[in-house]
C-alpha positions in Angstrom: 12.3 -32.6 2.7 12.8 -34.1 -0.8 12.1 -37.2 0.3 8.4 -36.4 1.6 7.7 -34.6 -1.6 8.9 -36.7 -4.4 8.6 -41.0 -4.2 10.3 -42.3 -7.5 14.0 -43.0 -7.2 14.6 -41.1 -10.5 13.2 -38.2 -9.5 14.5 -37.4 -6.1 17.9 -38.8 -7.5 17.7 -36.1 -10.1 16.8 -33.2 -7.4 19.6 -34.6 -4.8 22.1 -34.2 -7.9 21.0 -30.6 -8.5 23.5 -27.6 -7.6 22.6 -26.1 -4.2 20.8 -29.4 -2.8 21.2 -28.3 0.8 19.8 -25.0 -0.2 17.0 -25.8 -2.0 15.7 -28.0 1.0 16.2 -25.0 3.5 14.1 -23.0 1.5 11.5 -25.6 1.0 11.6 -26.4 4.4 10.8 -22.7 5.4 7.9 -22.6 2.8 6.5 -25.3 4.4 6.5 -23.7 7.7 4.5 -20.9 5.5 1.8 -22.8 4.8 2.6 -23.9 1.2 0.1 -27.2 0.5 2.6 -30.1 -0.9 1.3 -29.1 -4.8 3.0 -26.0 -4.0 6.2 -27.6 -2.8 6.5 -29.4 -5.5 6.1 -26.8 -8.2 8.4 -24.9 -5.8 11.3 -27.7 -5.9 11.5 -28.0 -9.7 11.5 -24.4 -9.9 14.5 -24.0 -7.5 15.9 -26.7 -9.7 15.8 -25.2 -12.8 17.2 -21.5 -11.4 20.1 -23.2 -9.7 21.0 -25.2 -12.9 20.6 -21.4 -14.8 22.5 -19.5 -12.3 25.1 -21.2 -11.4 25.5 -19.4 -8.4 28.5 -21.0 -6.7 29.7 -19.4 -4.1 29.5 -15.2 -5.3 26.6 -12.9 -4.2 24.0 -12.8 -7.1 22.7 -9.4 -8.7 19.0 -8.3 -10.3 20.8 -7.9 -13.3 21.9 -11.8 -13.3 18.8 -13.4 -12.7 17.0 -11.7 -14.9 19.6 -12.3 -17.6 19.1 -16.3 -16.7 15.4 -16.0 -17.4 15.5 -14.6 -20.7 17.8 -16.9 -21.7 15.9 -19.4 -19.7 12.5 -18.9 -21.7 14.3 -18.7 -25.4 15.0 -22.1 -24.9 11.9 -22.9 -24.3 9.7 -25.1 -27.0 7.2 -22.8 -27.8 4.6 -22.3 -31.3 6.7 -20.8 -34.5 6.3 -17.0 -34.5 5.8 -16.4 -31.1 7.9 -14.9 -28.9 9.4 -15.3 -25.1 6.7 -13.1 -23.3 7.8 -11.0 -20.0 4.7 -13.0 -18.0 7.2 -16.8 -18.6 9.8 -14.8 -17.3 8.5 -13.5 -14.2 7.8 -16.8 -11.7 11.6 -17.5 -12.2 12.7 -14.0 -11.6 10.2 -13.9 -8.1 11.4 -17.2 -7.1 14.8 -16.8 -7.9 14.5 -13.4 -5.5 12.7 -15.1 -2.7 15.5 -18.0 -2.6 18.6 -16.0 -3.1 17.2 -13.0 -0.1 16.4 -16.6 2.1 20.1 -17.7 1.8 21.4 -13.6 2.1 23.1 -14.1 -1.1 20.8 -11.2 -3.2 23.2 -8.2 -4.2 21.0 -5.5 -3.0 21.1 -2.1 -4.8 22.9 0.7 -3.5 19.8 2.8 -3.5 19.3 6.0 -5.6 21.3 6.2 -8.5 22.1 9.2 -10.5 24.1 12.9 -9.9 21.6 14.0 -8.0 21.2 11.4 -5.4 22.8 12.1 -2.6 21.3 15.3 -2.5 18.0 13.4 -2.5 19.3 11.5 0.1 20.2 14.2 2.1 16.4 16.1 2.1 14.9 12.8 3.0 17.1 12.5 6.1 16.4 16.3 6.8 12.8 15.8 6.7 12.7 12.7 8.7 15.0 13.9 11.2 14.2 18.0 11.7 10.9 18.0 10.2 9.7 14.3 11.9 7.5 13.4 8.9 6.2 9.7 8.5 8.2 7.6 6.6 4.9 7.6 4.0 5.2 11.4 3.2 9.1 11.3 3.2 8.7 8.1 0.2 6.1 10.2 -1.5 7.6 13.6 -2.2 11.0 12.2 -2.7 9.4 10.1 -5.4 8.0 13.3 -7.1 11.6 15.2 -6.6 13.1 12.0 -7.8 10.3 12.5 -10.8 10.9 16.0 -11.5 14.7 15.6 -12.0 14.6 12.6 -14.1 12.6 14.7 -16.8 15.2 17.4 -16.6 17.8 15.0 -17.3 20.1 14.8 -19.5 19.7 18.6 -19.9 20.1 19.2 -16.0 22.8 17.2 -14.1 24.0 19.8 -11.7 21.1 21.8 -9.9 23.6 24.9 -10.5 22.4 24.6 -14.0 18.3 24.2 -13.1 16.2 27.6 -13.7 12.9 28.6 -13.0 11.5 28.6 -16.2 12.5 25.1 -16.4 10.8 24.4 -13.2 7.5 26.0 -14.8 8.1 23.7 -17.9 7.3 20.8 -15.9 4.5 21.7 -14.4 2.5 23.0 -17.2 3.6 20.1 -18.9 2.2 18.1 -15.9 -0.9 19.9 -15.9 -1.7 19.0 -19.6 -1.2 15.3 -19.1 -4.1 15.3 -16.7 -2.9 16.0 -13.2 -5.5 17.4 -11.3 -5.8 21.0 -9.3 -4.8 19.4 -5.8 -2.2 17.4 -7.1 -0.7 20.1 -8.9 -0.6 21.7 -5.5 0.8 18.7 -3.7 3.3 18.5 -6.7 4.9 22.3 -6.1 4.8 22.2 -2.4 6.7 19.3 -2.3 9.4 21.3 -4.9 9.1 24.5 -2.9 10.4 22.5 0.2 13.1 20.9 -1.8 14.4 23.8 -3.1 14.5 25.9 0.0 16.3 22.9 1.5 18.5 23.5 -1.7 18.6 27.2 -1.2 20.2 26.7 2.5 22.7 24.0 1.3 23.7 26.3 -1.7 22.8 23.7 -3.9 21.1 26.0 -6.7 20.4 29.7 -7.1 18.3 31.4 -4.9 14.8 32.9 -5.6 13.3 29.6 -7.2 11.6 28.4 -4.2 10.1 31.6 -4.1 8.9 31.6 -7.7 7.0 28.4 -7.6 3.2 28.8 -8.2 0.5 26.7 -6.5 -3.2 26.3 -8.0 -5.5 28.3 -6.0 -7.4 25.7 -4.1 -10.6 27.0 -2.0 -11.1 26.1 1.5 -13.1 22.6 1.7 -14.0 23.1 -2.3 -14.0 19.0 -2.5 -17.2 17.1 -1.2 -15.9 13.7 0.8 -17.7 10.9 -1.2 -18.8 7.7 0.6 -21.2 5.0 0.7 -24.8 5.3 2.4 -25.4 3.7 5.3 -28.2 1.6 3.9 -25.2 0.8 1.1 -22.9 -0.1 4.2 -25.3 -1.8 5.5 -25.5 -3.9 2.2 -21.8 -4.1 2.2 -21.7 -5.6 5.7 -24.1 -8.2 4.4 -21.8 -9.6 1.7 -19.6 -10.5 4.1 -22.1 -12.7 6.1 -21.1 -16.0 4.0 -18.6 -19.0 5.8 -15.9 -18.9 3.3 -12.7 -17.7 5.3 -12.5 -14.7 2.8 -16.0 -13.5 3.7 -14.9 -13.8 7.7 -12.0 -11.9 7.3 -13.2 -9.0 5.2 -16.5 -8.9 7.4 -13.9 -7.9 10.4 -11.6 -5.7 8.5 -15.1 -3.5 7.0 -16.6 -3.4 10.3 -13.4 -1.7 11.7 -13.0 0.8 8.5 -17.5 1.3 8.6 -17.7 1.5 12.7 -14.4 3.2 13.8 -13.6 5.1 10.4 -10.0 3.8 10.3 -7.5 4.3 7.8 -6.9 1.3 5.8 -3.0 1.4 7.2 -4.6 1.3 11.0 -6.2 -2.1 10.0 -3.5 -3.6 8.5 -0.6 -2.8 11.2 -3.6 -4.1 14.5 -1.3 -6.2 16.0 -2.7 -9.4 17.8 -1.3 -7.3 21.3 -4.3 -4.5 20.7 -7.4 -6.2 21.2 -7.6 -6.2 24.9 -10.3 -8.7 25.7 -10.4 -8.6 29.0 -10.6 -4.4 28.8 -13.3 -4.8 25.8 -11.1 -2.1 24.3 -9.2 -1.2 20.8 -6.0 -0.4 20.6 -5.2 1.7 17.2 -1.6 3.6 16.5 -2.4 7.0 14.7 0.6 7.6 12.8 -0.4 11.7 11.8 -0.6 12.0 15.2 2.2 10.1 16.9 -0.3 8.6 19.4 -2.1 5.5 20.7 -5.9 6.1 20.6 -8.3 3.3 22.4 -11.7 2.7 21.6 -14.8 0.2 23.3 -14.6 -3.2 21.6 -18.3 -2.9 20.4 -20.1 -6.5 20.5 -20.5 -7.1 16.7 -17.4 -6.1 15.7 -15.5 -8.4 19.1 -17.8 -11.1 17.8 -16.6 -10.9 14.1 -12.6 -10.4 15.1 -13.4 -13.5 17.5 -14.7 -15.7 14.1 -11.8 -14.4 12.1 -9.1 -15.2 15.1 -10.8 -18.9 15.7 -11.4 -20.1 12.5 -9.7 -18.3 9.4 -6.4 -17.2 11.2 -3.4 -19.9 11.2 -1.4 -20.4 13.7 2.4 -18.4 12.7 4.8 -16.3 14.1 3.5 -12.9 12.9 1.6 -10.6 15.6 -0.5 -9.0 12.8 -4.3 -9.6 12.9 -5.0 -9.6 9.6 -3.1 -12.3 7.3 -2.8 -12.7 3.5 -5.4 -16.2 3.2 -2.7 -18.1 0.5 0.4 -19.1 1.4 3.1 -17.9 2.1 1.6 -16.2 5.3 2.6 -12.6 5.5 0.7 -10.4 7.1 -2.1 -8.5 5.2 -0.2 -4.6 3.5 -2.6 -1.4 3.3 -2.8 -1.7 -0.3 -4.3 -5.3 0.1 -6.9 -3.5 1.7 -8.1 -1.8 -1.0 -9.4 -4.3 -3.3 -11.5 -6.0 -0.6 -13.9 -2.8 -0.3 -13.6 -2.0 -3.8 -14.6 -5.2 -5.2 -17.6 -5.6 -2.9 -18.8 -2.1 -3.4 -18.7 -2.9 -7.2 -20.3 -5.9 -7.3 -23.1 -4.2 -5.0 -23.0 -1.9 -8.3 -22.5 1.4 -6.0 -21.4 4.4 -8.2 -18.8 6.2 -6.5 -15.5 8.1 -8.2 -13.8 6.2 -5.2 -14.9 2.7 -3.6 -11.4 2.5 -1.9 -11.3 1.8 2.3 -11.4 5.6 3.0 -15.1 5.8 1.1 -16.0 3.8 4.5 -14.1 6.1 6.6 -16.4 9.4 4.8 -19.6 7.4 5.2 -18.4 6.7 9.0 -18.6 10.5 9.2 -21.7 10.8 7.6 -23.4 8.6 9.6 -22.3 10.2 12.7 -23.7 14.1 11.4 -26.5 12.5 10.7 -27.1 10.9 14.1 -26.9 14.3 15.9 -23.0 14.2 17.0 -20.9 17.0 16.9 -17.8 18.0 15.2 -16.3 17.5 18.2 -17.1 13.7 18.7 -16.6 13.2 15.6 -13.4 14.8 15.0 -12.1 12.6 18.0 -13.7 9.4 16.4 -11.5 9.9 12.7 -8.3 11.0 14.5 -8.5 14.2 13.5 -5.3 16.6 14.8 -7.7 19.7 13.7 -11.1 20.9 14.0 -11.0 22.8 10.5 -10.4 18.7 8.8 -13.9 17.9 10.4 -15.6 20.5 8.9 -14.9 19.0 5.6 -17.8 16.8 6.4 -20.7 19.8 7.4 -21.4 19.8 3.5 -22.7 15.9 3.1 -25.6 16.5 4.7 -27.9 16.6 1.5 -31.1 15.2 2.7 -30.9 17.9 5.5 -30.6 20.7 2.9 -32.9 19.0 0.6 -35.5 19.8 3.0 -34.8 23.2 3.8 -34.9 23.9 0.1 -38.1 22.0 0.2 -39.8 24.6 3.3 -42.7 26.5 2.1 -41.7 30.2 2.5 -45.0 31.6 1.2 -46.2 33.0 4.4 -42.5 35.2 5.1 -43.7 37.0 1.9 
């Protein structure tokens, strides 16, 4: 592999004598098969070089905490002006690369996963809720993160939740609620600690009576209005996409499926290559709230733009997933890549929304639908909806139908 990306003796010479040649050429070897253009490679090799030289790896497993000790020393030897300093932004390339290598060859030293006294209880209400409660693995990571939060600011004070009182508990959240945390997450954040600490409560892990004592914000029934695009500004969207540069193909595809089917930005990015069913003309989307496969008609414009995306943007690889990340390496496309595509468009088509994220689309979806005479019903089913009472979130956007009932001449009731 050296050999086809270096041609002066000296140099190759110097990258065969390296530590860890055989290594280094594995790893190049499988960033070629990623799709990394020979520039790449070559910025890749010396880079390999230098962390290999740093590490001096050897034959032991290699820790976070070593190769980011190697890059700081790495970058204050470093020529740089007088008076300035080794930023954390030189130090960063070596630490990803020096992560990507050592996980290739299996010789990363992994964490051991929550650290702290009050991990393994942590541990043990995420494997409750996963396994007796059957949450998705998204809810389980978010309200373990907010436990995992709320006990951090109690520590050192707190290390035993024998010692953890109620007026501590209320501490936090009026100290949360001053520092700009909003009504609905307040009441995400203490239903997630009223869970916990009836789980606690069981176990006999704390006192009993807290779970109890935990107050939510009074939130009224469908108080929010679901903010989204016009369909004239989808419309607009849809037409930013209509260039031929591969980025415009892809996200043309990937906003027709968010605009015409109201998907969740994590339904686009796991459509696997297996659900489009040509021959069928049908959609094949995995709803994870529901633990169910829903199918839908392949509609003709939005067959026609996956079929563009598939034939001429797509490279050939090994992952199933439609939609790929367009630079190398190729990895398939994550939810939160999702995000920016809508969010960029929407703002450079200057539309003023407290949200431009993928699920603005998914709001105006609805919209359009009430607007074209469906009912909750159909609409429901389109979103994915598990119950009726969600849909009715969406009776309020009707604005130009209740603009012109405020607009009806009553004079003649009088």
């Amino acid at each position: 592999m050296l050999e086809t990306l270096f041609a002066q003796p000296a140099v190759l010479a110097r990258h065969r004598a390296g530590p860890l040649a055989s290594d280094r050429e594995k790893f190049l070897s499988h960033c070629a098969a990623q799709g990394h253009r020979r520039a790449g490679l070559q910025k890749i090799a010396w880079m390999l070089l230098v962390i290999a030289q740093s590490l001096r790896i050897g034959k032991r497993q290699v820790c976070m905490a070593d190769i980011e000790r190697a890059a700081r020393h790495r970058a204050r030897l470093r020529r740089r002006p007088v008076g300035s300093r080794a930023g954390h932004s030189t130090q960063q390339p070596f630490i990803h690369m020096a992560t990507a290598w050592l996980r290739f060859l299996g010789r990363l030293q992994l964490p051991a996963g929550r650290c702290g006294p009050l991990a393994p209880q942590i541990d043990a209400f995420a494997q409750w809720m996963r396994e007796e409660r059957g949450l998705s693995a998204v809810t389980i990571a978010s309200r373990c993160q907010r436990i995992e939060h709320f006990l951090a600011a109690l520590r050192p004070r707190v290390r035993s939740l024998t010692q953890l009182s109620i007026s501590q508990v209320d501490r936090y959240l009026v100290h949360q609620g001053h520092h700009g945390w909003s009504r609905p997450s307040m009441a995400a954040l203490t239903s997630d600690l009223r869970s916990f600490f009836r789980y606690a409560e069981a176990q006999h892990w704390c006192q009993a009576g807290i779970a109890a004592a935990i107050d939510s914000p009074r939130l009224y029934t469908r108080e929010g209005l679901p903010l989204g695009p016009t369909w004239e500004q989808v419309q607009q969207l849809l037409a930013s996409t209509a260039g031929d540069r591969p980025a415009d193909i892809r996200d043309r595809a990937i906003v027709m499926l968010l605009a015409f089917y109201g998907l969740r930005r994590g339904e686009v990015a796991r459509l696997r290559l297996e659900d489009l069913d040509w021959v069928g003309e049908l959609l094949r989307v995995v709803r994870p709230k529901q633990r169910r496969i829903q199918h839908y008609p392949l509609i003709r414009p939005v067959g026609d733009a996956l079929v563009r995306y598939l034939r001429d943007v797509r490279p050939t690889c090994a992952h199933r997933e439609v939609f790929l990340a367009l630079s190398a390496p190729r990895r398939p496309l994550s939810a939160t890549s999702v995000t920016p595509i809508v969010h960029s468009r929407l703002a450079a088509l200057g539309v003023q929304l407290p949200r431009r994220g993928p699920h603005s689309l998914r709001h105006a979806c609805a919209r359009h639908l009430l607007a074209r005479g469906f009912s909750l019903k159909q609409i429901g089913d389109q979103l994915g909806h598990r119950s009726a009472s969600t849909t009715l979130h969406y009776t309020k956007i009707d604005v130009d139908a209740l603009r012109q009932v405020a607009e009806l001449d009553l004079g003649r009731l009088r």
